[in-house]
C-alpha positions in Angstrom: 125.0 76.5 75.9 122.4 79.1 76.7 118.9 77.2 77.9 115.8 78.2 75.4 113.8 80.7 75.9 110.9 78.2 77.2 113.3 77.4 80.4 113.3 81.0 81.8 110.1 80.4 83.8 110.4 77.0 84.5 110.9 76.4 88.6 113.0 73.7 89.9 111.8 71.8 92.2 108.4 70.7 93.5 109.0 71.5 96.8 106.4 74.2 99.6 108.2 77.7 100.9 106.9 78.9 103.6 103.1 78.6 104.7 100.4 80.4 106.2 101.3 82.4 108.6 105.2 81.9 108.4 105.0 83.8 104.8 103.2 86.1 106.1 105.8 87.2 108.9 108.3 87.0 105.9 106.1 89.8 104.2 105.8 91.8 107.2 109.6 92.7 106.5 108.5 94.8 104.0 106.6 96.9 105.4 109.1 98.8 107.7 111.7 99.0 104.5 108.8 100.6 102.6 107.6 102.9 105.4 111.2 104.6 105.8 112.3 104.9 101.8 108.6 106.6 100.8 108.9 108.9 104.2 112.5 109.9 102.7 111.4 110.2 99.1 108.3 112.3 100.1 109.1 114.3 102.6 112.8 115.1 102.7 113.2 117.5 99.7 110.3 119.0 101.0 111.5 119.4 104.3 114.4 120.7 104.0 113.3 123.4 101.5 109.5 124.3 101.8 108.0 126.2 99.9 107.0 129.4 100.9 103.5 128.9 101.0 104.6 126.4 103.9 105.6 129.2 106.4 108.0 127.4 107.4 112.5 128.0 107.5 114.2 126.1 104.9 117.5 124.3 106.4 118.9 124.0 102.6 118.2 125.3 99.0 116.1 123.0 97.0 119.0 122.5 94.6 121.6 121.8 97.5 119.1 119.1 98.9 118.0 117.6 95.5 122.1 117.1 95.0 122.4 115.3 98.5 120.0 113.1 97.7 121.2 112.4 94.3 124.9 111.4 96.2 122.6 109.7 98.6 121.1 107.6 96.4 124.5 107.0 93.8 126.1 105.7 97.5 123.1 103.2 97.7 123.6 102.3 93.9 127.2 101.8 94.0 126.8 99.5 97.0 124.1 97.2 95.9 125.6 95.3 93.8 128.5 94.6 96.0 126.1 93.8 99.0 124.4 91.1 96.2 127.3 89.8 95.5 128.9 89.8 98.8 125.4 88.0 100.7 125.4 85.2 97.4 128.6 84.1 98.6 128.1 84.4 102.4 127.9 81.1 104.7 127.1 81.3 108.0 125.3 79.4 110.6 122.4 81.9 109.9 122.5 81.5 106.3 123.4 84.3 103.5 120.7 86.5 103.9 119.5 86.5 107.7 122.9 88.2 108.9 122.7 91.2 106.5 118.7 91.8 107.6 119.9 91.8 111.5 122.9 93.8 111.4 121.5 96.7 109.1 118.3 96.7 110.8 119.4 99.2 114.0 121.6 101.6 112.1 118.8 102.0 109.1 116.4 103.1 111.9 118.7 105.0 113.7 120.1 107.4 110.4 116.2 107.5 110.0 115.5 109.0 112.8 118.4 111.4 113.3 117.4 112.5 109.8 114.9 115.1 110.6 116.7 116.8 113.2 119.2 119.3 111.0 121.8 120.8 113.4 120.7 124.2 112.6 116.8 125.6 112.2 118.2 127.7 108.6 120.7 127.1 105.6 124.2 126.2 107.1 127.7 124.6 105.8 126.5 122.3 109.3 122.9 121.7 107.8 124.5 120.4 104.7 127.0 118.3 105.7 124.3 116.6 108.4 122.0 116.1 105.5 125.0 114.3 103.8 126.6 111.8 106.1 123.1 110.9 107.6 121.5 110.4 103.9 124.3 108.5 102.8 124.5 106.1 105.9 120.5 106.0 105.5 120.5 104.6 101.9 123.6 102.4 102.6 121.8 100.5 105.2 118.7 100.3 103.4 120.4 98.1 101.1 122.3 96.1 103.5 118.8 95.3 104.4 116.2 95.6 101.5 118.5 93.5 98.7 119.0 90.4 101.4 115.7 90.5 102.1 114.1 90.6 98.3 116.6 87.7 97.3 114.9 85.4 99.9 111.9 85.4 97.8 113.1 82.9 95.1 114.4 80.6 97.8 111.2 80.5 100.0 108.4 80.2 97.0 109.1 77.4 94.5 106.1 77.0 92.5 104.9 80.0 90.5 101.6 80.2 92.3 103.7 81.1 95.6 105.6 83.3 93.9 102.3 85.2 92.8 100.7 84.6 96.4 104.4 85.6 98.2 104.5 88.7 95.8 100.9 89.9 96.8 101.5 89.2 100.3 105.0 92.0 99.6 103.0 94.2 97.8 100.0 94.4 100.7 102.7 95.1 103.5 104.4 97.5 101.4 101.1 99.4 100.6 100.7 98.8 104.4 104.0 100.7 105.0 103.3 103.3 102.2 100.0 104.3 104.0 101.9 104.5 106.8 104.7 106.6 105.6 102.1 109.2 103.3 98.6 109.2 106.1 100.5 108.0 109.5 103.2 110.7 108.4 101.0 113.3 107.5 99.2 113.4 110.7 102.4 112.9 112.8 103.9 115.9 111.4 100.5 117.9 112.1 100.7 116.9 115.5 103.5 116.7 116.5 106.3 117.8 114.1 108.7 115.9 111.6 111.3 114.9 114.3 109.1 113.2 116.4 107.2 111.4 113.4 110.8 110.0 112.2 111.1 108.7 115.7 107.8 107.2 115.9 108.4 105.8 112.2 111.2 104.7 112.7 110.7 102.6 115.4 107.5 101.0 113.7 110.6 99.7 111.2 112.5 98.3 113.1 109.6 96.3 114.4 108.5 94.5 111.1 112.0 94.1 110.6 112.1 91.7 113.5 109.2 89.6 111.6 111.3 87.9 109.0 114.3 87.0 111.3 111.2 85.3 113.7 110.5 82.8 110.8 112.7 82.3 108.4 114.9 79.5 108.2 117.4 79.6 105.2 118.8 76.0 103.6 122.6 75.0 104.2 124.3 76.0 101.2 126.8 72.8 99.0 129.5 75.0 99.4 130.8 75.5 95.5 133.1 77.8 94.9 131.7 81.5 94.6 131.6 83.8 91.5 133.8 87.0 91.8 132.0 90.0 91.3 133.7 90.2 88.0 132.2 86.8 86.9 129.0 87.1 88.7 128.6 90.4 86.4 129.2 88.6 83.0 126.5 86.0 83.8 124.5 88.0 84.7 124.9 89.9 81.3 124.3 86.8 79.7 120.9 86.3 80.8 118.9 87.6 77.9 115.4 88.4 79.7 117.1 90.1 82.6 118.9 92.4 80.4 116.0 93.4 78.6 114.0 94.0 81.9 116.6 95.9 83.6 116.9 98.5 80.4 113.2 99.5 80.9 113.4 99.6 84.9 114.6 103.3 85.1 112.3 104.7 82.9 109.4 103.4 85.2 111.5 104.0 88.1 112.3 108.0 87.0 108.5 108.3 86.2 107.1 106.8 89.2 109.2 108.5 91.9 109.2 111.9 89.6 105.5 112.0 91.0 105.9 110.8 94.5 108.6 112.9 95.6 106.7 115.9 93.3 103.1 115.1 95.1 103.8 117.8 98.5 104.2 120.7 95.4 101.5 119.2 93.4 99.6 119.4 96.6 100.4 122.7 97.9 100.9 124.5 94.7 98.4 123.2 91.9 95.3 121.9 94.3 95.9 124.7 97.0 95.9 122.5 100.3 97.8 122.2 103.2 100.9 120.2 102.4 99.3 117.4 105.0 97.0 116.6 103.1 99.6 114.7 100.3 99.3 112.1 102.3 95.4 112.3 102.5 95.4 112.1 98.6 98.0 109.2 98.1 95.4 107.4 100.4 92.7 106.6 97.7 95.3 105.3 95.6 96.6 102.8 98.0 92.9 101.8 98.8 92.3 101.0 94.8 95.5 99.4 94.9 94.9 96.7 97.3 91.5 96.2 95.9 93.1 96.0 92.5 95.5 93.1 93.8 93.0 89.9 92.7 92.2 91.9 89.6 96.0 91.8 88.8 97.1 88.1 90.1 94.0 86.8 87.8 95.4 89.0 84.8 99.0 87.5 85.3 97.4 84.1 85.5 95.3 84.8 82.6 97.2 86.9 80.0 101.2 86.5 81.6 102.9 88.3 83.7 104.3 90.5 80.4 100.8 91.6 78.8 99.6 92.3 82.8 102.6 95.0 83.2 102.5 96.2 79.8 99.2 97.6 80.3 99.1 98.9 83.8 102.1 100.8 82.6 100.6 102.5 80.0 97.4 103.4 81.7 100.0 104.9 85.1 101.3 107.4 82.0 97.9 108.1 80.6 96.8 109.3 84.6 100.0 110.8 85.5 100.1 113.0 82.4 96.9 114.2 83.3 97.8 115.7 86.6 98.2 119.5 85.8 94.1 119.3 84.7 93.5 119.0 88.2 91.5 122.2 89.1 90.3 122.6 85.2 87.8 120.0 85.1 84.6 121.5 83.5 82.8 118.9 86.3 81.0 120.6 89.8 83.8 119.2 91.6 86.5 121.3 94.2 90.0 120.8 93.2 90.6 118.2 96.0 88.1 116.2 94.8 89.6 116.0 91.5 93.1 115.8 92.8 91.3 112.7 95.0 89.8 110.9 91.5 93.0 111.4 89.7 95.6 110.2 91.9 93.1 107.1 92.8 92.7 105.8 89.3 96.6 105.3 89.4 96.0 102.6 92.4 95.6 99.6 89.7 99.0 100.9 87.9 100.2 100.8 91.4 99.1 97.0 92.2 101.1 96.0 89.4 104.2 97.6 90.0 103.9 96.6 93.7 103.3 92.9 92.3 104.9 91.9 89.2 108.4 92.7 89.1 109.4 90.7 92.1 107.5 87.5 90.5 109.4 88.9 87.2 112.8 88.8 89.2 112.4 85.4 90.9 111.9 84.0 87.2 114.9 85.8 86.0 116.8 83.7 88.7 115.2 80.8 88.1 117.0 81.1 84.1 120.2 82.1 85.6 120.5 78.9 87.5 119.8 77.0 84.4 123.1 79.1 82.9 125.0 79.0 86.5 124.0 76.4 88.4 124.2 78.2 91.6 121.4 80.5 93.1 122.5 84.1 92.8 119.2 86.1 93.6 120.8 88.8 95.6 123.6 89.4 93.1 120.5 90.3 90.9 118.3 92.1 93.1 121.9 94.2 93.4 121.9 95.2 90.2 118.3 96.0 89.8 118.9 98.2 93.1 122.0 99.4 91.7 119.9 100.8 88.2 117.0 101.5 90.0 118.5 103.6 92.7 120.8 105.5 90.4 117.1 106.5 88.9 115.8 107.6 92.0 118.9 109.5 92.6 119.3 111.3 89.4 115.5 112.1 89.8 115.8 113.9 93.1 118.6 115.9 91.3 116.2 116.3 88.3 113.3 117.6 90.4 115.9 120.1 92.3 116.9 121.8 89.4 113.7 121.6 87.5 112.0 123.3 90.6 114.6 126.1 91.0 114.6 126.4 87.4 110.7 126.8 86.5 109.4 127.7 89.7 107.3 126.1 92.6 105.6 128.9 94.1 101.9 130.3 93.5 103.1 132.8 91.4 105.3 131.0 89.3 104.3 127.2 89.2 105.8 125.6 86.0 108.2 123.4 87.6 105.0 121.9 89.7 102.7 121.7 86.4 104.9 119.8 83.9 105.9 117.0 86.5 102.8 114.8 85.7 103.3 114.9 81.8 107.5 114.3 82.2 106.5 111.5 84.4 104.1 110.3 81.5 106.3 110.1 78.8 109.3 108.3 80.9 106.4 105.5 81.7 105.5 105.3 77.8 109.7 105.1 76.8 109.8 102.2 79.6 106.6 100.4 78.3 108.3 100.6 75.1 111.2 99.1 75.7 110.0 96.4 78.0 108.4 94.9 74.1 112.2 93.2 74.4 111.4 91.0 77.2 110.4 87.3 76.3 106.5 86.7 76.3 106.4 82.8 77.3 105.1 81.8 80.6 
């Protein structure tokens, strides 16, 4: 028998997570998985095919690199289930999610770092085959890591208050890492170049990544037979609000990361600045973000967790559509400025995407236990990945072909303009369908 729908966000249990300044250790992970994926998704399309107002040798086409990263990220996707599955029914001294986070940690920094040094300074059979192996091993290890490490959350905040507080505390050090990865970046590369900054960045990861394994502690497991993938699967497609969240995830997903990995052309192309200065702009968005983060916890308290991401979602595709008006505004202000404004007002739209889906997720498992009884979190945070990522992938392949396609150079700039409104309407379709997902709290 299914449990009602009243049971989905009920948490078992009365018992504390982690405390003070253990939780925050545990959040501290997240930084150093957030700083390497935005670096990636921001700067790698652009770095291997700049455009030519950058002055500066392509090592691939733009279509040849968006592909890469599409098989990049459908390596990721295919694996994180698998990983889910495979850490659930791990046991092991260390527990089922420790191992994955220390073992993946070195070889996601090193494929990192090797990633910005191309064998070859122009377009080569040897450039693209690098680009491949390393971007595949990069996204591989990323969820050895990432999915481990998000499936801890459920286990180490019981009531739904931690969840909220554990959330933020994820959200701040992934803004942390973001500002890292978009203003630490920007400035590394201006300084020095993009090889050293993937060294220097890369290091910085594996760092925080130490700060969970310092602190953590998981529980003994009762040792009950384990799910097969096959089996884990069907439950999971049993779980009525997960299946309705997870159809609306790569609409967000597609929109969100359509901007980020379009911002360097946005920059360069539309505003007319120096393609350091992406980073510059993402700043102000971070900054209204993390001031946005009480606004967002007391909304979720207030109105649910549903309403809360309903609406930031709908005001992300109102600002993101806008983004091709930057530079028209009949307002005394440079085109910076205005690129400055925009992209800011999408920090509260960020806050909620950076908070509300892990609280979302950790309630999903809490219902699937009720179904189960056993805790799968990772199995879950799998499949998300697995959607998610496939997203992200066919995204960079999108943004390849729509760039080659329309254009992304001064002269011919369609590609660059109509990112901000395609971005727009895949957050509407998302906000849309997330309607499905069950309102009680």
């Amino acid at each position: 028998m299914i449990p009602s729908r009243k049971t989905v966000f009920a948490v078992p249990g009365k018992e504390r997570g982690l405390k003070g300044p253990q939780a925050v250790f545990y959040a501290a992970g997240y930084m150093g998985i957030a700083m390497v994926m935005q670096v990636v998704v921001t700067w790698v399309i652009y770095f291997y095919a700049p455009p030519p107002e950058a002055a500066r040798q392509a090592s691939l086409s733009a279509a040849a690199i968006g592909g890469i990263m599409g098989i990049g990220r459908l390596v990721d996707a295919v694996t994180d289930p698998l990983v889910g599955a495979w850490s659930d029914n791990t046991r092991s001294r260390w527990g089922r999610r420790l191992p994955f986070i220390f073992f993946g940690g070195l070889p996601l920094s090193a494929s990192f770092i090797f990633l910005w040094r191309p064998p070859l300074p122009y377009p080569s059979v040897q450039n693209f085959f690098f680009a491949l192996f390393v971007i595949s091993a990069f996204f591989f290890f990323y969820t050895v890591v990432t999915c481990p490490f998000l499936a801890l959350l459920p286990e180490v905040a019981k009531s739904r208050q931690e969840r909220l507080f554990l959330a933020s505390l994820l959200a701040f050090f992934y803004i942390a890492g973001l500002a890292i990865a978009m203003i630490g970046s920007a400035l590394l590369i201006e300084r020095f170049g993009f090889a050293d900054m993937g060294l220097v960045i890369g290091l910085l990861a594996l760092l925080s990544l130490c700060c969970p394994l310092a602190v953590v502690r998981e529980k003994g497991q009762d040792g009950a037979t384990a799910f097969s993938f096959r089996e884990s699967l069907a439950y999971s497609l049993r779980n009525r609000p997960f299946v309705a969240y997870i159809c609306c995830q790569p609409f967000f997903w597609f929109g969100f990361h359509l901007v980020l990995m379009g911002l360097p052309y946005i920059i360069v192309t539309v505003v007319g600045l120096e393609e350091q200065k992406a980073g510059l702009v993402l700043a102000g968005s971070l900054g209204v973000a993390l001031l946005s983060f009480p606004l967002v916890n007391y909304l979720a308290r207030l109105k649910g967790k549903k309403a809360t991401f309903t609406g930031v979602m709908v005001f992300a595709g109102i600002v993101v559509s806008l983004l091709p008006t930057i530079g028209l505004w009949p307002l005394p202000l440079s085109p910076q400025w205005q690129a400055y404004i925009l992209v800011g007002l999408a920090g509260t739209p960020l806050a909620g995407l950076f908070i509300l889906p892990n609280a979302i997720m950790a309630d999903i498992t809490d219902y699937d236990e009720a179904l189960t009884g056993r805790r799968r979190e990772a199995f879950y945070y799998g499949v998300q990945g697995f959607v998610v990522k496939m997203t992200v992938g066919l995204c960079a392949l999108f943004l390849g072909f729509l760039l080659e396609g329309l254009g992304y150079a001064g002269e011919r700039p369609l590609g660059v303009l109509v990112i901000g409104p395609l971005a727009g309407i895949f957050l509407f379709a998302g906000t849309l369908l997330f309607a499905r997902y069950p309102a009680g709290e």
